[in-house]
C-alpha positions in Angstrom: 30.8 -39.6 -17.9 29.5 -38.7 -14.4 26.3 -36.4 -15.3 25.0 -34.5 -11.8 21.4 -33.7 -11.7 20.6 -30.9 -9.7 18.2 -31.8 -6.6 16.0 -29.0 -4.8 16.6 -27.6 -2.0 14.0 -29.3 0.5 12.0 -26.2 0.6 11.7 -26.4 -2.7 10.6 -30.0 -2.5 7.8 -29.0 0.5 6.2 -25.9 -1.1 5.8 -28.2 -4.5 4.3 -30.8 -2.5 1.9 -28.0 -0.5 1.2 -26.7 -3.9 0.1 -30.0 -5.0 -1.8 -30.4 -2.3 -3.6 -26.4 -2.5 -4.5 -27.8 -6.6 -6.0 -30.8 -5.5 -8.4 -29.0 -2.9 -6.6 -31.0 0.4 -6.5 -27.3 1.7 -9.4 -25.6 0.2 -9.2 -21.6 -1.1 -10.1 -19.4 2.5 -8.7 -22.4 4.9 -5.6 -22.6 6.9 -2.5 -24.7 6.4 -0.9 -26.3 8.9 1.0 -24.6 11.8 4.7 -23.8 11.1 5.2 -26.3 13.5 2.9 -29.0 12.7 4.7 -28.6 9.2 8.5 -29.0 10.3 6.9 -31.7 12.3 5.5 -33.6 9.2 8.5 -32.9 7.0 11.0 -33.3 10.2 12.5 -30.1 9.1 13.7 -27.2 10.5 11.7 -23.8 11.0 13.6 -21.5 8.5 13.0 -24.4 6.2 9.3 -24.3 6.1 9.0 -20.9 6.4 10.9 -20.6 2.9 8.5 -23.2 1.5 6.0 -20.8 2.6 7.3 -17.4 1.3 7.5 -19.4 -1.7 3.8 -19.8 -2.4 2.6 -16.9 -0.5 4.9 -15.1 -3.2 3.4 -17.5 -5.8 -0.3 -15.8 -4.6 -1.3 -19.1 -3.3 -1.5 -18.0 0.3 -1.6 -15.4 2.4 0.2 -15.2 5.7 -0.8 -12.8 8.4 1.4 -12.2 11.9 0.3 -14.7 14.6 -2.0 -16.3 12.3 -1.9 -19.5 10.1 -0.9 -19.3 6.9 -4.0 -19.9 4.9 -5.2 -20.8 1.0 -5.9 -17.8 -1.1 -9.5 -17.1 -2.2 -9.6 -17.1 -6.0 -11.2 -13.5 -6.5 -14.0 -13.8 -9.7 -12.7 -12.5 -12.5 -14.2 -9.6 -14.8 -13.3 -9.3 -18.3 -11.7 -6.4 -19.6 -11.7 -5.3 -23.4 -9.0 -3.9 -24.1 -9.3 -0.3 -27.2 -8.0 -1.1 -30.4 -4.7 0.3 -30.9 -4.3 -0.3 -27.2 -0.9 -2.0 -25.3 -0.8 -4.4 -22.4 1.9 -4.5 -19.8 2.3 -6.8 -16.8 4.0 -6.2 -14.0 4.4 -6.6 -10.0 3.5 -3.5 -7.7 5.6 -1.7 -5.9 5.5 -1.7 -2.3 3.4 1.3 -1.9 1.3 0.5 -4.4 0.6 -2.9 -2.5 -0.3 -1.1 0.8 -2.8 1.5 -0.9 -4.3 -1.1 -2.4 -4.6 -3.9 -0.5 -3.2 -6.3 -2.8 -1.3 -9.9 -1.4 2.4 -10.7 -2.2 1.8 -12.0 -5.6 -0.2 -11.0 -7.0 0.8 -8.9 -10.7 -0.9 -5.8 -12.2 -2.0 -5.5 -15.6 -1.8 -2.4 -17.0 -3.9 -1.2 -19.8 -2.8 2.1 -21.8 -4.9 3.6 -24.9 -3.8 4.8 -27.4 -4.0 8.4 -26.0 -1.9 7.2 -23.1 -4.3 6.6 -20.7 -3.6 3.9 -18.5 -5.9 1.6 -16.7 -4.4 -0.4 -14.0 -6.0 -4.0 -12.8 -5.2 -7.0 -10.3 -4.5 -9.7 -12.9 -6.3 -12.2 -11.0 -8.8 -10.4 -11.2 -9.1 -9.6 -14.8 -9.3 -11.7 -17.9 -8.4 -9.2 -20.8 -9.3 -9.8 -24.2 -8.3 -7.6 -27.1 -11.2 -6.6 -29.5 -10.3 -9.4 -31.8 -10.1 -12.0 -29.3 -14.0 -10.8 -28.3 -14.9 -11.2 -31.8 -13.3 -15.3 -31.9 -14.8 -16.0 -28.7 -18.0 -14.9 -29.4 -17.7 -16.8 -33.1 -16.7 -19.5 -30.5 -20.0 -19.3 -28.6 -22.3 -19.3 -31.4 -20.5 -22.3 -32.8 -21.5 -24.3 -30.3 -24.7 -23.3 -29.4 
């Protein structure tokens, strides 16, 4: 039987290994990657190649990339935690375009929406938040006092 195993694409391949690399700390949150160019160099690739890598974790809301400037590691924002009302639903999704824009948000990056039970929604940059549901706050404060 001739079984074929499917190989990534070599951008693929390149923004796994960057991403490796961005876990690890070899390119630290707030610093810049290599140059497009210093990258095909490295992977002797071709420009639309390691640009795709690139949209692939800037997507991802590893990086950021900026017009005539370096492609550089994403600052992990601290994160506040949100409790969320009993009765209360939690939806996650990506922001529009607009919504992106007005505020400020990187290609990425999801939004977790909170509505009430009245209907009011509250709407959050999930790498921002950590939300916990009023039951969840009770087991990790039993958590807490267990081990203290």
């Amino acid at each position: 039987m001739n079984v074929q195993r499917h190989v990534p694409a070599m951008y693929h391949q390149i923004a796994d290994v960057l991403r490796g690399e961005i876990d690890r700390g070899t390119h630290p949150a707030g610093q810049p990657l290599p140059t497009e160019r210093e990258l095909c160099e490295q992977y002797s690739v071709s420009l639309t190649t390691i640009r795709r890598a690139l949209a692939i974790l800037r997507e991802e809301g590893l990086i950021t990339t900026r017009r005539g400037a370096p492609s550089a590691v994403r600052e992990c924002p601290a994160r506040r935690t949100v409790v969320m009302g009993r009765g209360s639903k939690l939806t996650c999704r990506m922001p529009t375009t607009t919504e992106r824009f007005a505020m400020g948000i990187d290609r990425g990056v999801p939004l977790v929406e909170v509505r009430d039970r009245l209907g009011h929604v509250e709407v959050f940059l999930a790498d921002q938040v950590e939300v916990l549901s009023p039951e969840g706050l009770a087991s990790a404060t039993t958590r807490v006092m267990d081990f203290a």
